[in-house]
Biopython code that builds the backbone (N, CA, C, O; Angstrom):
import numpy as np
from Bio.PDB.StructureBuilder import StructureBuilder

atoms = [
    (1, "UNK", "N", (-13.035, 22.215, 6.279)),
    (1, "UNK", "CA", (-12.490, 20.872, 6.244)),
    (1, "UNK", "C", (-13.471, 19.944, 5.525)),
    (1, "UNK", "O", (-14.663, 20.176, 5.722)),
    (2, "UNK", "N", (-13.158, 18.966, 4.752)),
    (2, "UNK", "CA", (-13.728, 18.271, 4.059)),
    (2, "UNK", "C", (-13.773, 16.909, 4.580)),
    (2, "UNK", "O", (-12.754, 16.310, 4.922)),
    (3, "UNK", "N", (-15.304, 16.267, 4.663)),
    (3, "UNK", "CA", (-15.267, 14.863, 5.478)),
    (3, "UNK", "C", (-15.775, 14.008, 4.886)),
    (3, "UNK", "O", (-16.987, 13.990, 4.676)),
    (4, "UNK", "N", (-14.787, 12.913, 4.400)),
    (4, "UNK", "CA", (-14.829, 12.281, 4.024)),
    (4, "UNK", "C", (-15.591, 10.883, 4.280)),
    (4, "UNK", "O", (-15.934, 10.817, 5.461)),
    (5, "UNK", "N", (-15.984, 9.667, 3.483)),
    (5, "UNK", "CA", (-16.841, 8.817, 4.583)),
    (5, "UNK", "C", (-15.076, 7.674, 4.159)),
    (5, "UNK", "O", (-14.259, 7.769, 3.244)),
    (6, "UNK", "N", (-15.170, 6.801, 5.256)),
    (6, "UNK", "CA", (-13.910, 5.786, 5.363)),
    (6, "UNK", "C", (-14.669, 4.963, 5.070)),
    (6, "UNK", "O", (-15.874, 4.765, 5.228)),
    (7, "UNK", "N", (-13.061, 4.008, 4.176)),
    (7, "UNK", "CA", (-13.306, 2.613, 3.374)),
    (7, "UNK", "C", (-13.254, 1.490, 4.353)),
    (7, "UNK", "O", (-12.398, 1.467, 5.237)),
    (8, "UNK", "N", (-14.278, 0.432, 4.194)),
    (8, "UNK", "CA", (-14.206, -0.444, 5.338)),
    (8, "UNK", "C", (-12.809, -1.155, 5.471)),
    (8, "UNK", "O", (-12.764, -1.926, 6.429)),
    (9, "UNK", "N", (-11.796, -1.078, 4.813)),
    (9, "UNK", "CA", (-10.466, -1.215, 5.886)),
    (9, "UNK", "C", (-10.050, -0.286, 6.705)),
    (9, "UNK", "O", (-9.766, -0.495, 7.885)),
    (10, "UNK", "N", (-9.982, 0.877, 6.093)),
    (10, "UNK", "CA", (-10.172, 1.843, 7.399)),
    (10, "UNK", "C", (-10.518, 1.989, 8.569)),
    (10, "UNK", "O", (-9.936, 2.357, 9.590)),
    (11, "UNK", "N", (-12.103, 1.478, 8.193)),
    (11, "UNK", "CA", (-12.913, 1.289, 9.887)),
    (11, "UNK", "C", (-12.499, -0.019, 10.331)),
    (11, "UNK", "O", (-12.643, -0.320, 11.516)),
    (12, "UNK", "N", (-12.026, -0.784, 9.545)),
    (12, "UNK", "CA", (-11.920, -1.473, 10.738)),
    (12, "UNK", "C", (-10.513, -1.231, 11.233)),
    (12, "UNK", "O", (-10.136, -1.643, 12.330)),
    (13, "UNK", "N", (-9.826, -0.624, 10.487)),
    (13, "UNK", "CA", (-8.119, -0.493, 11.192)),
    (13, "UNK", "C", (-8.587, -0.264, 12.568)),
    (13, "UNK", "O", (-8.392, -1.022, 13.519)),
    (14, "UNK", "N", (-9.205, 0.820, 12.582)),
    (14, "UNK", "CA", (-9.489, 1.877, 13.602)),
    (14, "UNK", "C", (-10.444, 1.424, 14.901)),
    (14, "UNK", "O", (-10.264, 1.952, 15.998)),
    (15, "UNK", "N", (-11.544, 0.334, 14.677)),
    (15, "UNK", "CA", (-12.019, -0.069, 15.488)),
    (15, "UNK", "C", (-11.006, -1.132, 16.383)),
    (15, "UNK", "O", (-11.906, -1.652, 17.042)),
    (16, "UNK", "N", (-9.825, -1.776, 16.836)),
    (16, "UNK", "CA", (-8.848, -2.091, 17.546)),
    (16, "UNK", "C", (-8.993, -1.038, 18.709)),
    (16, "UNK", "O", (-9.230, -1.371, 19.870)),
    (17, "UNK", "N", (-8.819, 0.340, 18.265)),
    (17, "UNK", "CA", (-8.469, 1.360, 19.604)),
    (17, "UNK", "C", (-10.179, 1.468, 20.056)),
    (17, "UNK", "O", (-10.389, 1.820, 21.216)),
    (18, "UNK", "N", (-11.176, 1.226, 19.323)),
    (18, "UNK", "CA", (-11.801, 1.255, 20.468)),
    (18, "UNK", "C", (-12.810, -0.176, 20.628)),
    (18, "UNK", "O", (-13.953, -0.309, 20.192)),
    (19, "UNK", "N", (-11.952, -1.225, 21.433)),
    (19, "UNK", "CA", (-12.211, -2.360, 21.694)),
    (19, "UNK", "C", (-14.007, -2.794, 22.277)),
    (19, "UNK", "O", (-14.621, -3.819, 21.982)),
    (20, "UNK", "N", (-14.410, -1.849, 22.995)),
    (20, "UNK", "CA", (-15.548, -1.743, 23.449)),
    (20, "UNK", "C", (-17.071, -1.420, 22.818)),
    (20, "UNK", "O", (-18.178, -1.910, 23.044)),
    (21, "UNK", "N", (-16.607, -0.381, 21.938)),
    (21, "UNK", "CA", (-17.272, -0.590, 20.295)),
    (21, "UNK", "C", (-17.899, -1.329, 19.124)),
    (21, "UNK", "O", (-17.093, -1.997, 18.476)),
    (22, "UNK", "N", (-18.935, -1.352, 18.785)),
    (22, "UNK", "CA", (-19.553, -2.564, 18.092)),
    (22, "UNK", "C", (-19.406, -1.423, 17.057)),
    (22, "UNK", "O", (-19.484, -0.199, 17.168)),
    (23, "UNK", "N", (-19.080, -2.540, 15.643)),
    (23, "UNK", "CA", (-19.452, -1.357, 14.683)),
    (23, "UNK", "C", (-20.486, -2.722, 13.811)),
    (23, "UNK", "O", (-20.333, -3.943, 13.824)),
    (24, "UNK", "N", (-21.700, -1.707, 13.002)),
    (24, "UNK", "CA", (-22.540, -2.106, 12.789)),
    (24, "UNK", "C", (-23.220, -1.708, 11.243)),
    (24, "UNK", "O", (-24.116, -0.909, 11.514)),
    (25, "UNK", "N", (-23.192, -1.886, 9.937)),
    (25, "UNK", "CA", (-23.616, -0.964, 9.085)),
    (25, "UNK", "C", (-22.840, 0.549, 9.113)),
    (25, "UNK", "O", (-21.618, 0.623, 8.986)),
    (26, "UNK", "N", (-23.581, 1.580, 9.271)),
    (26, "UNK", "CA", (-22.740, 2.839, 8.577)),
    (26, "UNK", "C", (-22.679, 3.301, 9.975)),
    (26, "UNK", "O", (-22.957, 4.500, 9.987)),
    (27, "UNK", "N", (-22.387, 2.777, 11.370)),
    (27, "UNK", "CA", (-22.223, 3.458, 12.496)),
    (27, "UNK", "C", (-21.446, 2.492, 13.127)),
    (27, "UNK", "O", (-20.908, 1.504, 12.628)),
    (28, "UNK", "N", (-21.445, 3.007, 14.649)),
    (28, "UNK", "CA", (-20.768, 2.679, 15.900)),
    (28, "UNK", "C", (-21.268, 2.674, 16.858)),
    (28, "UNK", "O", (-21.957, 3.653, 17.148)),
    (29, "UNK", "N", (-21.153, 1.626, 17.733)),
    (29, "UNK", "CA", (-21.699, 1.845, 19.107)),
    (29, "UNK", "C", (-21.529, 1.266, 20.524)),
    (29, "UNK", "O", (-21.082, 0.152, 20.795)),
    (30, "UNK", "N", (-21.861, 1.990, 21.185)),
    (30, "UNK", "CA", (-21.036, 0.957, 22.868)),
    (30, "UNK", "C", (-22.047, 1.567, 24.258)),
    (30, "UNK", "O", (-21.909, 2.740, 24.604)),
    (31, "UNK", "N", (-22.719, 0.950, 24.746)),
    (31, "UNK", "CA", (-23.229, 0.919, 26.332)),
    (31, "UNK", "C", (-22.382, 1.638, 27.126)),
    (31, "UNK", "O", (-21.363, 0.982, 27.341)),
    (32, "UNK", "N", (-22.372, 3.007, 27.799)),
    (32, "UNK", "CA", (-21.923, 3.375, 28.839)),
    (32, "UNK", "C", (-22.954, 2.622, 30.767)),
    (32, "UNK", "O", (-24.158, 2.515, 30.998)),
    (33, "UNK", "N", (-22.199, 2.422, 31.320)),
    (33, "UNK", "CA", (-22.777, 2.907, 32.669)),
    (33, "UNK", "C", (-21.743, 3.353, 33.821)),
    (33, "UNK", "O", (-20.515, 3.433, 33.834)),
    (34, "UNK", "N", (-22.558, 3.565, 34.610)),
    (34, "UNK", "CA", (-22.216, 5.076, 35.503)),
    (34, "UNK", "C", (-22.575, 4.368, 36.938)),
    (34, "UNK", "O", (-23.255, 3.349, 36.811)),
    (35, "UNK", "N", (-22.338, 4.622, 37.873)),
    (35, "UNK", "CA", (-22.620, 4.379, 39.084)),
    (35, "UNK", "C", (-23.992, 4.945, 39.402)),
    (35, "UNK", "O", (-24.700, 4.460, 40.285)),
    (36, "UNK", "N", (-24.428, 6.220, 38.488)),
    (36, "UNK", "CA", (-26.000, 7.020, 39.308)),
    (36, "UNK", "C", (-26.296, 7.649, 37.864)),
    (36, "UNK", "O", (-25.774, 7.363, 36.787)),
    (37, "UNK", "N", (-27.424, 8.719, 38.204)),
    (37, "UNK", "CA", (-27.894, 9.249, 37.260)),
    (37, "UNK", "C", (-27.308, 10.219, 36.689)),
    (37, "UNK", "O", (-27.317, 10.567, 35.508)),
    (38, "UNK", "N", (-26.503, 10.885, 38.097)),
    (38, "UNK", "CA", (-25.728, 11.978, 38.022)),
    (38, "UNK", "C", (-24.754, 12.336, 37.743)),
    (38, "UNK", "O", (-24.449, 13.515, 37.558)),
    (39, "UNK", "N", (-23.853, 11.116, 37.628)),
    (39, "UNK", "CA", (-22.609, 10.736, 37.099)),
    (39, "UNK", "C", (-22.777, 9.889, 35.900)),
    (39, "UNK", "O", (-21.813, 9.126, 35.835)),
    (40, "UNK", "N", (-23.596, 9.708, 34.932)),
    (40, "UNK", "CA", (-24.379, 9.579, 34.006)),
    (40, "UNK", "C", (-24.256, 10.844, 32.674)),
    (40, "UNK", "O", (-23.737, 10.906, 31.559)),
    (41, "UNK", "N", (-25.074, 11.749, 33.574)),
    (41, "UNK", "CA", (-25.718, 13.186, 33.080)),
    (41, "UNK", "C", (-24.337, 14.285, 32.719)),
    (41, "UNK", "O", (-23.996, 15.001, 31.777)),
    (42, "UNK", "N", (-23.716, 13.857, 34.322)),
    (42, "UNK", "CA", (-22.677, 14.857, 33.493)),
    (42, "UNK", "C", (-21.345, 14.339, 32.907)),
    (42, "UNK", "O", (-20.395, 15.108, 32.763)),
    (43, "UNK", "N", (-21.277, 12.992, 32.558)),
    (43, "UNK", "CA", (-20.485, 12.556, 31.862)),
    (43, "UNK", "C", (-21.207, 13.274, 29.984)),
    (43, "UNK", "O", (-20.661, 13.758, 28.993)),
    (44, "UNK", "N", (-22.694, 12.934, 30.386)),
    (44, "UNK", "CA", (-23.425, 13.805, 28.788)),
    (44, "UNK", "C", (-23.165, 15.016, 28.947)),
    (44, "UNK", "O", (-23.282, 15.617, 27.879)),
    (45, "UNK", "N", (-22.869, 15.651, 29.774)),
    (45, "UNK", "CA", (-22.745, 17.023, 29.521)),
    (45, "UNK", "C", (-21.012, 17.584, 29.371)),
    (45, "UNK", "O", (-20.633, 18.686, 28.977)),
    (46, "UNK", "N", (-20.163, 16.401, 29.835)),
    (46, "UNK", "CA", (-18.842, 16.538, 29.136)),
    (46, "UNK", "C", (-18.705, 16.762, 27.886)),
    (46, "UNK", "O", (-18.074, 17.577, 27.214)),
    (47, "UNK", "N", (-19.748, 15.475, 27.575)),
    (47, "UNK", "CA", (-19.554, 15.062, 26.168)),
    (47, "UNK", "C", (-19.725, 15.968, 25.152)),
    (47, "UNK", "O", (-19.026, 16.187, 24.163)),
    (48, "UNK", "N", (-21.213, 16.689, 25.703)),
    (48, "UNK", "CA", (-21.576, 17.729, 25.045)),
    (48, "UNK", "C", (-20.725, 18.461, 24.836)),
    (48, "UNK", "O", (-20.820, 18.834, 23.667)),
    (49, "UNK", "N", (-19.733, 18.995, 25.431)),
    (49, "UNK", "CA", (-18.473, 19.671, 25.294)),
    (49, "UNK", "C", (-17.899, 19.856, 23.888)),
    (49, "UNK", "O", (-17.754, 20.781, 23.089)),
    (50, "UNK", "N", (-17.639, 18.546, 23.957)),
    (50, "UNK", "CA", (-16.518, 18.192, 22.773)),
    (50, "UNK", "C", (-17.084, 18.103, 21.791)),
    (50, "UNK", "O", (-16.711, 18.531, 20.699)),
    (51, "UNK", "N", (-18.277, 17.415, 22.092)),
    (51, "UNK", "CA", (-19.169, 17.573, 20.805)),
    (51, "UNK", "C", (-19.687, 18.306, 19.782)),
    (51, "UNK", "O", (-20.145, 18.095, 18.659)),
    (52, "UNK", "N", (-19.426, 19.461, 20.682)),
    (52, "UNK", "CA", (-19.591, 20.818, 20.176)),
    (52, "UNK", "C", (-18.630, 21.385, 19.027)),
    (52, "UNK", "O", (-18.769, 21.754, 17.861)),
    (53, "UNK", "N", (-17.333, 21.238, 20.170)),
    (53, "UNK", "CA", (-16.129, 21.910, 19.496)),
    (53, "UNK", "C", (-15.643, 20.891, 18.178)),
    (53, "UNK", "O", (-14.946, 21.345, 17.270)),
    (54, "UNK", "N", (-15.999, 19.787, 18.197)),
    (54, "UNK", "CA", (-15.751, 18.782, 16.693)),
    (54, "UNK", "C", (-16.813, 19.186, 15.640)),
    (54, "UNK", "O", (-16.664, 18.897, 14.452)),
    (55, "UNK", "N", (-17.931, 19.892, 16.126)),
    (55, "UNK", "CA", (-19.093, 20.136, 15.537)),
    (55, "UNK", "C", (-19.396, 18.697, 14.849)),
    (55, "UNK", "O", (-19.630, 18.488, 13.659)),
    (56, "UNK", "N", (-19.329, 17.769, 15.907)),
    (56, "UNK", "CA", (-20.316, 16.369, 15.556)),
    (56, "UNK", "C", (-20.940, 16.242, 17.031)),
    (56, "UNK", "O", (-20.566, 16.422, 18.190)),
    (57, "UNK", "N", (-22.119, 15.826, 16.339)),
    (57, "UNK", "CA", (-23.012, 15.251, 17.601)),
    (57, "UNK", "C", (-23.271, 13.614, 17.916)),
    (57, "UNK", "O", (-23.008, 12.657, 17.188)),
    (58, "UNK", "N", (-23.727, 13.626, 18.921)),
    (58, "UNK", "CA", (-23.713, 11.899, 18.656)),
    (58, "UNK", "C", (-25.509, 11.556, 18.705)),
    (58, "UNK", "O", (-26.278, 12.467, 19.016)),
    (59, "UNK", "N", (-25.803, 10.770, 18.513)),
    (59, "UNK", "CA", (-27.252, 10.302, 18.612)),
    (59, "UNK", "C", (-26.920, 9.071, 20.021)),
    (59, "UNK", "O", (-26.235, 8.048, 20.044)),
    (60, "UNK", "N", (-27.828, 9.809, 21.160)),
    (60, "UNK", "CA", (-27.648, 8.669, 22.432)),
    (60, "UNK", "C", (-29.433, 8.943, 22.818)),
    (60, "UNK", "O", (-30.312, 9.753, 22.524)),
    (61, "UNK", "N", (-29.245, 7.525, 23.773)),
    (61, "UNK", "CA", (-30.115, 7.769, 24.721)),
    (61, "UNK", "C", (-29.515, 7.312, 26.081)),
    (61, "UNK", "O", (-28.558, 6.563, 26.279)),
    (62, "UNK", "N", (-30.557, 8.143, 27.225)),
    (62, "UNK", "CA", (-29.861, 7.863, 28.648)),
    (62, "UNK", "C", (-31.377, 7.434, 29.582)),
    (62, "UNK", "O", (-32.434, 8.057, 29.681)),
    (63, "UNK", "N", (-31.004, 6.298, 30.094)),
    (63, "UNK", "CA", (-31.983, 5.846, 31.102)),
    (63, "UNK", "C", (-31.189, 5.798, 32.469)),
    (63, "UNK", "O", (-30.610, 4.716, 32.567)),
    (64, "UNK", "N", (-31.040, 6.377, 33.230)),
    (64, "UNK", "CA", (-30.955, 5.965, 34.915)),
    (64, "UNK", "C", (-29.041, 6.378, 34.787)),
    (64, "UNK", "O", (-28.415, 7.436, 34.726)),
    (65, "UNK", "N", (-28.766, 5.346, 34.790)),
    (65, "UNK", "CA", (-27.224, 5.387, 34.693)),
    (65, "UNK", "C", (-26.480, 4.528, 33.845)),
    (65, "UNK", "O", (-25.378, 4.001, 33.999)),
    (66, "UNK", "N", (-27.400, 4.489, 32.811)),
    (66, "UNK", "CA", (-26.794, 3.569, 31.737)),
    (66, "UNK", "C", (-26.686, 4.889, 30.255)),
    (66, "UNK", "O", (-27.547, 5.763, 30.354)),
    (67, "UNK", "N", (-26.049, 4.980, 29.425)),
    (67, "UNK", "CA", (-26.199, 5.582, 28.297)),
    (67, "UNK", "C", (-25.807, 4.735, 26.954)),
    (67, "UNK", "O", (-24.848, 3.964, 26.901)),
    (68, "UNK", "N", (-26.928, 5.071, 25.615)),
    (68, "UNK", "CA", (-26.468, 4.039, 24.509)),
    (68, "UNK", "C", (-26.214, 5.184, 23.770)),
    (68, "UNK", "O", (-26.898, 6.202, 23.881)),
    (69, "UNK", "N", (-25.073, 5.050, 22.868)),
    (69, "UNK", "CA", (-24.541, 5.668, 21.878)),
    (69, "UNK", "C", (-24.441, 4.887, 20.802)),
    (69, "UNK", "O", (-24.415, 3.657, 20.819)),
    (70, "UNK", "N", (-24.378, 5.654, 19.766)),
    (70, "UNK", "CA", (-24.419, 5.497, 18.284)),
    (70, "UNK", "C", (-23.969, 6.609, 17.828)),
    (70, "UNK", "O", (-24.375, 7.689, 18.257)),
    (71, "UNK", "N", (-22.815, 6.465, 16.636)),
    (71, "UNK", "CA", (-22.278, 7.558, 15.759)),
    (71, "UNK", "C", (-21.877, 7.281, 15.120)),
    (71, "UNK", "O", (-21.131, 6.314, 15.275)),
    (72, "UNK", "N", (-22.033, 7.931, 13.755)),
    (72, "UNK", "CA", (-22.444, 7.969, 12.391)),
    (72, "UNK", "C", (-21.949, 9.462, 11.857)),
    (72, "UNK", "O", (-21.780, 10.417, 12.615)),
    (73, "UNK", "N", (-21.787, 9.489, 10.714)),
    (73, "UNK", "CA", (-21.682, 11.136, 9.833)),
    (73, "UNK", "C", (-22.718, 11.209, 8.987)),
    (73, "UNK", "O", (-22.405, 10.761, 7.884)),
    (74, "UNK", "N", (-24.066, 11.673, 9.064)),
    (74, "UNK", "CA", (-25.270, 11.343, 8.513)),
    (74, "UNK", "C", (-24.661, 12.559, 7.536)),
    (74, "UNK", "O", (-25.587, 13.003, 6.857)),
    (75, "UNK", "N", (-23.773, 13.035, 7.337)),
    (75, "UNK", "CA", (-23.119, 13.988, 5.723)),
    (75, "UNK", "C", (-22.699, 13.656, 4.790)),
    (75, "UNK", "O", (-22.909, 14.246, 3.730)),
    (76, "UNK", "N", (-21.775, 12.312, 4.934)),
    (76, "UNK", "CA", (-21.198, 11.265, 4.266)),
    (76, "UNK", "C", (-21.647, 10.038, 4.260)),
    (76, "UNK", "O", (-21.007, 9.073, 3.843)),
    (77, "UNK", "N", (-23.003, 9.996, 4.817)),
    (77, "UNK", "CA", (-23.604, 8.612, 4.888)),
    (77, "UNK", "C", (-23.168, 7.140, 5.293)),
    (77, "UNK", "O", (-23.539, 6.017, 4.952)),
    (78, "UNK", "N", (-22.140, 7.681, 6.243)),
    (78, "UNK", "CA", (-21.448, 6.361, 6.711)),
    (78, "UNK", "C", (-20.536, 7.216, 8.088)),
    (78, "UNK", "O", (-20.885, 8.294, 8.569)),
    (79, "UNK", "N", (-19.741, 6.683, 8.370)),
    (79, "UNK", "CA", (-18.880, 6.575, 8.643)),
    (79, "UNK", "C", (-17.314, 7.394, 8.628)),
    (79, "UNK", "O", (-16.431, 6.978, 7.878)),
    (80, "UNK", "N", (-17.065, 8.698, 9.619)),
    (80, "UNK", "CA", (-16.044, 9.594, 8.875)),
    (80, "UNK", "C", (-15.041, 9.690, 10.376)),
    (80, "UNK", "O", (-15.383, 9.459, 11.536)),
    (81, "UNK", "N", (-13.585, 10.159, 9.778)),
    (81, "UNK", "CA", (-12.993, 10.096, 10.862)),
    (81, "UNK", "C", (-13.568, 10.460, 12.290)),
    (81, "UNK", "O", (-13.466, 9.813, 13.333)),
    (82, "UNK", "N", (-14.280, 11.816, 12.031)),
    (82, "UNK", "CA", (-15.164, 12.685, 13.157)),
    (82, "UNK", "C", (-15.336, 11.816, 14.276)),
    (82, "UNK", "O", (-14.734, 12.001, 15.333)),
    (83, "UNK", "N", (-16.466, 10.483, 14.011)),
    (83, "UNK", "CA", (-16.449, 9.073, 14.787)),
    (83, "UNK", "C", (-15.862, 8.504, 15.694)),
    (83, "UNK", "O", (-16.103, 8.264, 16.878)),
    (84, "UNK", "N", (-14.807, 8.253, 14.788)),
    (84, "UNK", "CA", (-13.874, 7.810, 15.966)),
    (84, "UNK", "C", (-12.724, 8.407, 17.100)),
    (84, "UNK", "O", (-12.133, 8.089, 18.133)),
    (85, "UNK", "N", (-12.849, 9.373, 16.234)),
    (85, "UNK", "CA", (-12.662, 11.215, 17.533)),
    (85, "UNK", "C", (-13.546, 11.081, 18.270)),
    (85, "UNK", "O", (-13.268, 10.633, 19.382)),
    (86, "UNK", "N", (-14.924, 11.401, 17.963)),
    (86, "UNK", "CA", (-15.419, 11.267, 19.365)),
    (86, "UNK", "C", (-15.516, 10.632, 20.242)),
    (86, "UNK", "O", (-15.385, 10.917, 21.433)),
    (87, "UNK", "N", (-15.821, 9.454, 19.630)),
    (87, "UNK", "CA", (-15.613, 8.072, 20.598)),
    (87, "UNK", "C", (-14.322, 7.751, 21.374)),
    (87, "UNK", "O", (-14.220, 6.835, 22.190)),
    (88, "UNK", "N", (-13.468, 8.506, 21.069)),
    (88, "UNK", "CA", (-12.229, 7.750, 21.513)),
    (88, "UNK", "C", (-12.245, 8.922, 22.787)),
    (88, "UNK", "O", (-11.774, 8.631, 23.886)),
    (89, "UNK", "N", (-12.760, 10.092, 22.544)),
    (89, "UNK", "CA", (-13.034, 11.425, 23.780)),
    (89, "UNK", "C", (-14.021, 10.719, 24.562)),
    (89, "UNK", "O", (-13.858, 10.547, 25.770)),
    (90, "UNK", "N", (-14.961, 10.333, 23.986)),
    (90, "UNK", "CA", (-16.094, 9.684, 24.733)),
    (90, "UNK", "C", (-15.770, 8.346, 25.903)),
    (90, "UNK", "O", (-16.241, 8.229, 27.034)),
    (91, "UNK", "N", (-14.983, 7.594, 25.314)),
    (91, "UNK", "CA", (-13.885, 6.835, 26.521)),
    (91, "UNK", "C", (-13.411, 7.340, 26.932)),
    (91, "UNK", "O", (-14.019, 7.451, 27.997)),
    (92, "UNK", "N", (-12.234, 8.149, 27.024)),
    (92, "UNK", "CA", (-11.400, 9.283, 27.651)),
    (92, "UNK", "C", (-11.918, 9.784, 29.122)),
    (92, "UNK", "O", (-11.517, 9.637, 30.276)),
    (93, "UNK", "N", (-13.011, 10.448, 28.492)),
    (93, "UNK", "CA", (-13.939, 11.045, 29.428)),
    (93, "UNK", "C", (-14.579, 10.158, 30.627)),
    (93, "UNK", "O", (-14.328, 10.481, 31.788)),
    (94, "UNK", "N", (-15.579, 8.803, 30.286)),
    (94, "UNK", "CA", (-15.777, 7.797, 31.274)),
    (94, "UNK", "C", (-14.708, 7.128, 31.842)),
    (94, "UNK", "O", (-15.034, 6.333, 32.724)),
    (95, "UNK", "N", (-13.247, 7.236, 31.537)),
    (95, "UNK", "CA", (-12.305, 6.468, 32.410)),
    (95, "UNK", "C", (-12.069, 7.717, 33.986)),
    (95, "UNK", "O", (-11.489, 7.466, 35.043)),
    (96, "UNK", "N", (-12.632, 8.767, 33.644)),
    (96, "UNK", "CA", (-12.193, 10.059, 34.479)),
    (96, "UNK", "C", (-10.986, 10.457, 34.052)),
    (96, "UNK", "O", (-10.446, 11.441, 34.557)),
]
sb = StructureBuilder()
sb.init_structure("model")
sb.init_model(0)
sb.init_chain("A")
sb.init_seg("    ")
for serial, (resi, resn, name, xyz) in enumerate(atoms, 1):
    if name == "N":
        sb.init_residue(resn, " ", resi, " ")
    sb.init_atom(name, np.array(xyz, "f"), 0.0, 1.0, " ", f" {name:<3s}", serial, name[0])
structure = sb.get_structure()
């Protein structure tokens, strides 16, 4: 499959569905929190899941029960559908 990077009407069509989302330069990004560490961790280890099977990863960090995400297609140097697939799994997933 071939991945393309999207034209900024594109991204922004697309940033509407995910309201919670900052988009910023050639990425995306949004604050998770969690009630604990543990419900935190394995919300990352859902994620990891999917992350896998899209073969995109995301660039996060996790302190306590908060997690920051950022995603990007560092292949296309911006911005590719992949993104907003994950992200939109990545909500999915924290609503339970």
């Amino acid at each position: 499959m071939v991945i393309r990077a999207l034209g900024e009407d594109e991204i922004q069509a697309r940033m509407p569905a995910l309201p919670e989302w900052k988009h910023q330069g050639d990425r995306i990004s949004r604050h998770f929190r969690f009630a604990s560490f543990v419900e935190a961790f394995g919300w990352m280890s859902s994620v990891a899941l999917v992350a896998e099977k899209l073969d995109h990863h995301p660039e996060w960090r996790n302190v306590y029960s908060r997690v920051e995400v950022e995603l990007t297609t560092h292949d296309v140097e911006g911005l590719s559908e992949r993104d907003f697939e994950l992200a939109a799994e990545m909500d999915r997933l924290a609503r339970g």
